[in-house]
C-alpha positions in Angstrom: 78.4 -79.8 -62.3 78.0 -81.9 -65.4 77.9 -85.6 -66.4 80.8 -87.2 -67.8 80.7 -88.2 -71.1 80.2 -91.8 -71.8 82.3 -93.4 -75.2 80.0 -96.7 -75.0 76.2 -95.7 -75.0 73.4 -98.4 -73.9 71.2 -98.0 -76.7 67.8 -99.3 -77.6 67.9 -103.4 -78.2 66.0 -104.2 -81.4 64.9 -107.5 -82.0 64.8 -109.0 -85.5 61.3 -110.1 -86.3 59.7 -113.0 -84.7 56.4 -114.6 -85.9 55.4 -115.8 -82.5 53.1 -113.4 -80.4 52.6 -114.2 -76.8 49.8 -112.1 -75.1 50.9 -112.0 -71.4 48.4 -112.3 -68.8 48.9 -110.8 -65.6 50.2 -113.9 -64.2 52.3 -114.7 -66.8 54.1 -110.9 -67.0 54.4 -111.1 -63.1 56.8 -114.4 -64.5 58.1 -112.9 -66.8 59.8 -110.0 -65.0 61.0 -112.7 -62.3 62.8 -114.3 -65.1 66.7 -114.1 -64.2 66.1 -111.0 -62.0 66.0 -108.5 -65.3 63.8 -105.2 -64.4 61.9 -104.4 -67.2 60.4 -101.1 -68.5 57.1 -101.8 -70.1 54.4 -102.9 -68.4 51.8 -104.1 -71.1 53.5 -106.6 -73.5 52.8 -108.1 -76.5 55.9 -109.9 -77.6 58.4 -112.1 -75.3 62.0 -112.7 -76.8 65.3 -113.4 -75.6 67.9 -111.6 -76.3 71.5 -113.1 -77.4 73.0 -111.4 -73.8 70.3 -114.8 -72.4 68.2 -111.2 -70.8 64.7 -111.6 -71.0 63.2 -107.8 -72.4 59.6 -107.1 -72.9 58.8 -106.0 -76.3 56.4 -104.0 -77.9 56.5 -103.0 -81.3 60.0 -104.5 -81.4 60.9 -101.7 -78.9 62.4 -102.0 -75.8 64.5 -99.7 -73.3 66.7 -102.0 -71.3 67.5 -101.8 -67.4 70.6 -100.8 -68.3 70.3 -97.6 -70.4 67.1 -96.9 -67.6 69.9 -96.8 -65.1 72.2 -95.0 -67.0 69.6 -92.3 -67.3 69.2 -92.0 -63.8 72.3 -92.5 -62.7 73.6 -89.1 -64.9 70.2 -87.2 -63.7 71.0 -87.5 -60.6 74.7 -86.5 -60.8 73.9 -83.4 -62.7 70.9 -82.3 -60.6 70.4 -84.3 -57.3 66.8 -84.9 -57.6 64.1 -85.6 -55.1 62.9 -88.2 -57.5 62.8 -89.4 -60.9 59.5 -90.1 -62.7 59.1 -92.3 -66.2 56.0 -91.0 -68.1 54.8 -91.5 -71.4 54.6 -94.7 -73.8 57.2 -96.7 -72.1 55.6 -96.1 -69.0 52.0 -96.3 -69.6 53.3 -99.8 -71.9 52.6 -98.6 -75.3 56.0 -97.9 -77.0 56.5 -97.8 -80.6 59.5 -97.7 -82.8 59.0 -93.5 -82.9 58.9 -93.6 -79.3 60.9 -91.7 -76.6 62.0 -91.6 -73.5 60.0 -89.4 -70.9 61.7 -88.6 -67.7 60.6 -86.0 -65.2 63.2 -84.8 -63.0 61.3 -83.5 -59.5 64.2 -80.9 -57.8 63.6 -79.4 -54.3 64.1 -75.6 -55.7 65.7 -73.6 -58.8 66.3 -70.7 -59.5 66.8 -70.9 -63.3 64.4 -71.1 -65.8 62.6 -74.5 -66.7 63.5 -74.2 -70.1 67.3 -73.8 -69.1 66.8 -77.0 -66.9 65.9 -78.9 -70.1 68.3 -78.0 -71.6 70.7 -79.2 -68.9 69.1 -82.3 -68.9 69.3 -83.0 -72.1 73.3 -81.8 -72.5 73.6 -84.4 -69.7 72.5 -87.5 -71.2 74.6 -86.2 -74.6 75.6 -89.6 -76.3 72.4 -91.6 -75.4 70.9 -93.4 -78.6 67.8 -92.7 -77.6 65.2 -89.7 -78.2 64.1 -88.1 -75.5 62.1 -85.4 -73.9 62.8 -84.7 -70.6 61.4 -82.1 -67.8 62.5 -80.7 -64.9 60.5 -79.2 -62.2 60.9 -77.8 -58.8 58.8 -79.7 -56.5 56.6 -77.0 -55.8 55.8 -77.1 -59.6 55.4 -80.6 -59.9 53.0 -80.6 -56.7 50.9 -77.6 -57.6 48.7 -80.2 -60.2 49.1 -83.3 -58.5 45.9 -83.8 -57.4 44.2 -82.4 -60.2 42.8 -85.6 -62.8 43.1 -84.0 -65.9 46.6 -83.1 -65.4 50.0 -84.7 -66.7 51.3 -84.6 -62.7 48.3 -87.0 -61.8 48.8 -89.6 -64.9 52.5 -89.1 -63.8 52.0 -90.1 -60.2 49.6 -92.4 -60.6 50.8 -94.7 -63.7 54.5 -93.6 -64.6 57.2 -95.0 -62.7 59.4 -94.1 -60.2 63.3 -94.9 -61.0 64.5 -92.6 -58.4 63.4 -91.6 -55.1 
């Protein structure tokens, strides 16, 4: 099974240059993402703009993935491969995106018999027409488990600061 293509891709939403910084504290982000009901995907912010659309976004560097595109992700991840769950690691999890940044899914599946490499590669044919870099993995659950609990591993960070978007 594959995801249908998509002729209109979310994409990232850039924001032109503002001179005002606003330092969030935690109070003031907790706000912030109740501000017209718009999920957000960083969790550290420096800058707080509005876009044209009247969504709030959280941005950092300028950078921002929008709710949107973050559910367009999973939404086709979860076609292709019906996941246990979906994880978000990486800078736009841990809140420290930059313009070069990408997006950093983990995709946990019960079982597989292929090769992880040829699950990346599904992955990535699935979310085909995304502006957006990426670098997505897929693991079986016993994979994904067997350094979950071990601190100097990717799993742990994963599981204990990413996000879950599926799950």
């Amino acid at each position: 099974m594959s995801c249908p293509p998509r002729e209109v891709a979310p994409s990232f939403r850039r924001s032109p240059p503002t001179t005002e910084t606003f330092r969030p504290s935690r109070g003031d982000f907790a706000k912030a993402k109740k501000c017209q009901g718009v999920k957000v995907a960083c969790v550290v912010a420096q800058n707080l703009t509005s876009q044209p659309s009247g969504k709030l976004l959280i941005l950092l560097s300028m950078i921002a993935v929008s709710h949107d595109l973050l559910e367009e992700v999973t939404e086709r991840l979860v076609a292709e491969f019906h996941p246990e769950q979906i994880w978000m690691f990486g800078s736009h999890a841990w809140g420290v995106p930059t313009a070069d940044s990408d997006l950093d899914p983990i995709v946990i599946v019960p079982e597989s018999n292929e090769p992880p490499a040829q699950r990346m590669r599904r992955a990535l044919r699935c979310l085909r027409g995304l502006d957006i870099p990426k670098d997505i993995l897929v693991q079986t659950r016993a994979e994904f488990d067997r350094y979950r609990d071990v601190r100097a591993s990717l799993t742990y960070k994963i599981v204990h600061q990413g996000h879950k978007l599926y799950g």
